[in-house]
N, C-alpha and C positions, 0 to 999 in steps of 0.2 A: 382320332379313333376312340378317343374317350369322353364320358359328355356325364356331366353330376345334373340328378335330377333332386330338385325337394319336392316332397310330399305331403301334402298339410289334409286338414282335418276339413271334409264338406261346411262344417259349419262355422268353420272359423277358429273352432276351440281348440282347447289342447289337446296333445296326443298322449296316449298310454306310453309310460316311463319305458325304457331304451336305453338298459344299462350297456356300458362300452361292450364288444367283443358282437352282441345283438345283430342278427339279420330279417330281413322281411321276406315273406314271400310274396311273391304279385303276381298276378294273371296276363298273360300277352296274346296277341292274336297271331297266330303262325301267319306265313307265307300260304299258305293251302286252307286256310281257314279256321283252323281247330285251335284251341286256344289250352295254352301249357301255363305251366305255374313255376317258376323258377324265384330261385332264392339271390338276396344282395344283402351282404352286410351293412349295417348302416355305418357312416360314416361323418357322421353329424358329431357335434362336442353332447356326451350324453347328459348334460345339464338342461338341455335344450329343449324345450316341448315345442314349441311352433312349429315345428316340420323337420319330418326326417331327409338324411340324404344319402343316396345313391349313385356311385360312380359305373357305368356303363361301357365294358370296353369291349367293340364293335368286332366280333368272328365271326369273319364271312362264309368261314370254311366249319364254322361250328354246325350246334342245332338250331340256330335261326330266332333264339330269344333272342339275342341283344344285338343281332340284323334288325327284328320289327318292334324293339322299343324305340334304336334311332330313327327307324323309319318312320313309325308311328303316334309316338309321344309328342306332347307339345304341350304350351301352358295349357290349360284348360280341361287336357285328358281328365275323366275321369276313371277310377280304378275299385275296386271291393278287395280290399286285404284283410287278413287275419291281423292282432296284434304281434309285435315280434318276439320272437325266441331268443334264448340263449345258449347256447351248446361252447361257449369260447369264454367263458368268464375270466376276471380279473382277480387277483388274489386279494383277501378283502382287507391284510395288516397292513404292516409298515416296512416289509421287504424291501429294496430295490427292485427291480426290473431291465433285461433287457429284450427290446424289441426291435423283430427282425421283419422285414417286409420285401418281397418280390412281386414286382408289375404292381396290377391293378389288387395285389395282396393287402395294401396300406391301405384297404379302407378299414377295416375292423380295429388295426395297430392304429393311425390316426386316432380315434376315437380312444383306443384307449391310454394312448399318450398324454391327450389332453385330459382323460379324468386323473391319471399317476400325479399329473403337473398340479393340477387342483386340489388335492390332496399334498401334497410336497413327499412324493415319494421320490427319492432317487432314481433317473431312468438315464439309458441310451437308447437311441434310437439310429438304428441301421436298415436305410432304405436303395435298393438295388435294384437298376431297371436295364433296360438294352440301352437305351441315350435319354437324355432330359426329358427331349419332346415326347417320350411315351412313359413319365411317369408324373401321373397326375400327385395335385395338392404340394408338388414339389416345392414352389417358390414361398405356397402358406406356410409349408413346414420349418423352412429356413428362416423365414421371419419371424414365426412364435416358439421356436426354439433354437436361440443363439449358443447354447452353447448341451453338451450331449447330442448333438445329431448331426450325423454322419451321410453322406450321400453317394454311390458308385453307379460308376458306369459297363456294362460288358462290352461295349458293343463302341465305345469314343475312345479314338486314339490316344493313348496317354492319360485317357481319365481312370482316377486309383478304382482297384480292385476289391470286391467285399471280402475279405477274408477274415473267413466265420471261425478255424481254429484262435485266432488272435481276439476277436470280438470276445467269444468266450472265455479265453484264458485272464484276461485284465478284468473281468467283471466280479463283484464283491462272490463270498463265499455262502453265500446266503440269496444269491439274485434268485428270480425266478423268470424262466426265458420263454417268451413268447414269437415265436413263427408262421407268418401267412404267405403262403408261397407257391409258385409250383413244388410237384412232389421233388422233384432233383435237390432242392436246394434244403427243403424240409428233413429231407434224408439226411443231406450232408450237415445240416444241425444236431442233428438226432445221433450221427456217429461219432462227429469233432465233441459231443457231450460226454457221450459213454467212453470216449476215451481222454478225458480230463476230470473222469470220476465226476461229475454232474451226477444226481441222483436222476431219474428219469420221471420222479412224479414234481419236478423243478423246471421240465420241459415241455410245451401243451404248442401244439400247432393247432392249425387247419390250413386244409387245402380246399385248392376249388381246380374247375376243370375249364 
């Protein structure tokens, strides 16, 4: 149900810088014809100019974006995009960090894991899905970070459980905690904080729908 697309540049060249947290917007064609503009975080290492990437996961029961990019997209597509934004930034010192991801939420936290790591900033990373098979970049993440990253399961018998008061409680006094998630879990960052006295301009989400 999940499909990473890269994006590169008509002519070959590079693309406009795509700092971590960054998302794009792109244009799709509906089901009925009419063509919507929906957002993806990129999910690419932001070192990276050759092409951005996109993780795509497939709601059938949604609004029918990422029904008619699976449907539609293929090597070749071409698309007219804005440069990307940023609304999710990364702290720019030498803090720690921890980083929290639900489902198809690691694309923005991938990216920004890998600029923390390039940088040598101290991070954790805690990623949480329903079972393995629906959580992409899993087995990348495992192998480019042996040791701070964490993996749960909700949904696989006996596989350990995220528990975000304890993630929080062990992390330095000075982290700054980053959240991509459904709203349920964002919340429950948000409250396990403000009741471990976390300041709450130490605490920066996004959600998506």
């Amino acid at each position: 149900r999940i499909r990473a697309y890269e994006l590169r540049a008509d002519d070959g060249g590079e693309l406009p810088p795509a700092p971590a947290g960054a998302h794009i917007e792109v244009p799709v064609r509906l089901a009925a014809g009419a063509v919507a503009m929906r957002q993806y975080s990129l999910a690419n290492d932001p070192g990276s100019r050759h092409a951005y990437e996109i993780a795509v996961l497939r709601e059938d029961d949604g609004r029918g974006g990422s029904r008619a990019i699976h449907e539609t997209w293929e090597i070749g597509t071409r698309i007219r995009a804005a440069p990307p934004v940023n609304h999710f930034p990364l702290h720019a010192d030498s803090r720690p960090a921890v980083l929290i991801a639900g489902g198809i939420g690691i694309t923005p936290i991938k990216a920004m894991a890998q600029a923390l790591k390039q940088r040598d900033v101290p991070l954790e990373l805690h990623y949480t899905g329903r079972t393995a098979a629906d959580m992409a970049y899993l087995d990348r993440l495992a192998g480019e970070f042996t040791s701070g990253f964490f993996a749960y399961s909700s949904r696989e018998p006996g596989a350990p459980r995220l528990d975000v008061a304890e993630a929080l409680r062990r992390a330095p006094g000075d982290a700054v905690v980053y959240v991509c998630a459904p709203e349920a879990l964002i919340e429950a960052v948000r409250s396990r904080a403000g009741e471990l006295g976390i300041s709450p301009q130490r605490v920066r989400h996004e959600s998506f729908r």
